[in-house]
C-alpha positions in Angstrom: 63.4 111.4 144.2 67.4 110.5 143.6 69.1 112.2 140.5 70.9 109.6 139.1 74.0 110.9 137.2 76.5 109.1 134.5 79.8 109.5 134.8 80.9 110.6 130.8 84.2 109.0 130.0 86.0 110.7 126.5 87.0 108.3 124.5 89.0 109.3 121.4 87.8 107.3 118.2 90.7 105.3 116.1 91.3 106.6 112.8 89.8 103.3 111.3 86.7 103.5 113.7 86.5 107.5 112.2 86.9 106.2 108.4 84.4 103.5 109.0 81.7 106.1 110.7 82.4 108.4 107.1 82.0 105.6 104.8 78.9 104.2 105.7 77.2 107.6 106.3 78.7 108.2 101.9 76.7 104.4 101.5 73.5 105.7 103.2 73.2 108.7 101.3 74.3 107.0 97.9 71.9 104.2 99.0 69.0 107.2 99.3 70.4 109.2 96.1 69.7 106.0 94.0 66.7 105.0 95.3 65.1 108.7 94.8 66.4 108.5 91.2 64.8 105.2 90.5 61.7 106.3 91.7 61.7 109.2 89.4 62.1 106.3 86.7 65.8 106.6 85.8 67.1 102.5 85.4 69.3 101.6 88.5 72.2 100.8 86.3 72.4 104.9 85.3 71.1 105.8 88.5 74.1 103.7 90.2 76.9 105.7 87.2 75.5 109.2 88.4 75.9 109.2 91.8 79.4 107.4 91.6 80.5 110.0 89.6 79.3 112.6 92.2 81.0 110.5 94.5 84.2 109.5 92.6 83.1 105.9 92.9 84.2 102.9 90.7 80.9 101.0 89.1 80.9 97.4 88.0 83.5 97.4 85.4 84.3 100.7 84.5 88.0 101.4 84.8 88.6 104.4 86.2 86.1 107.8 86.8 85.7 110.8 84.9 89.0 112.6 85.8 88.9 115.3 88.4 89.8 118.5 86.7 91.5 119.9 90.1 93.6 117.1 90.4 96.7 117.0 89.4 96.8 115.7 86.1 96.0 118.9 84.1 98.7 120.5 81.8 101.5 122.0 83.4 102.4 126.1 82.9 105.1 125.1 80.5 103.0 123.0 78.2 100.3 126.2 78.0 103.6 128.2 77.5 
């Protein structure tokens, strides 16, 4: 009846290894997001455009996303002035 213990070593992750872990838990849940909306009957083309607009995400060819309204590229005080 021997307890067998682990020894736990902490091992800090790499910034890359940490980026890595985030995006592919956003591609899973995109990945779900679409395939809920298909099944609702929504083409995967749209379905693909909503949920990279939720996600800031380039599709296919489109050029740039919707812009951000809290970003920085709203009118400055001066030009509401």
């Amino acid at each position: 009846m021997g307890i067998i213990t682990y020894l736990m070593v902490k091992r800090t992750a790499s910034i890359e290894e940490v980026l890595a872990a985030v995006e592919a838990a956003r591609d899973k849940v995109m990945a779900d997001e679409v395939k809920s909306l298909t099944k609702l009957g929504i083409p995967k083309a749209m379905a693909y455009q909503m949920i990279a607009s939720r996600f800031h995400q380039k599709v296919g060819n489109q050029e740039e996303a919707e812009a951000d309204p809290f970003e920085g590229n709203a009118t400055s005080w001066e030009e509401i002035g």
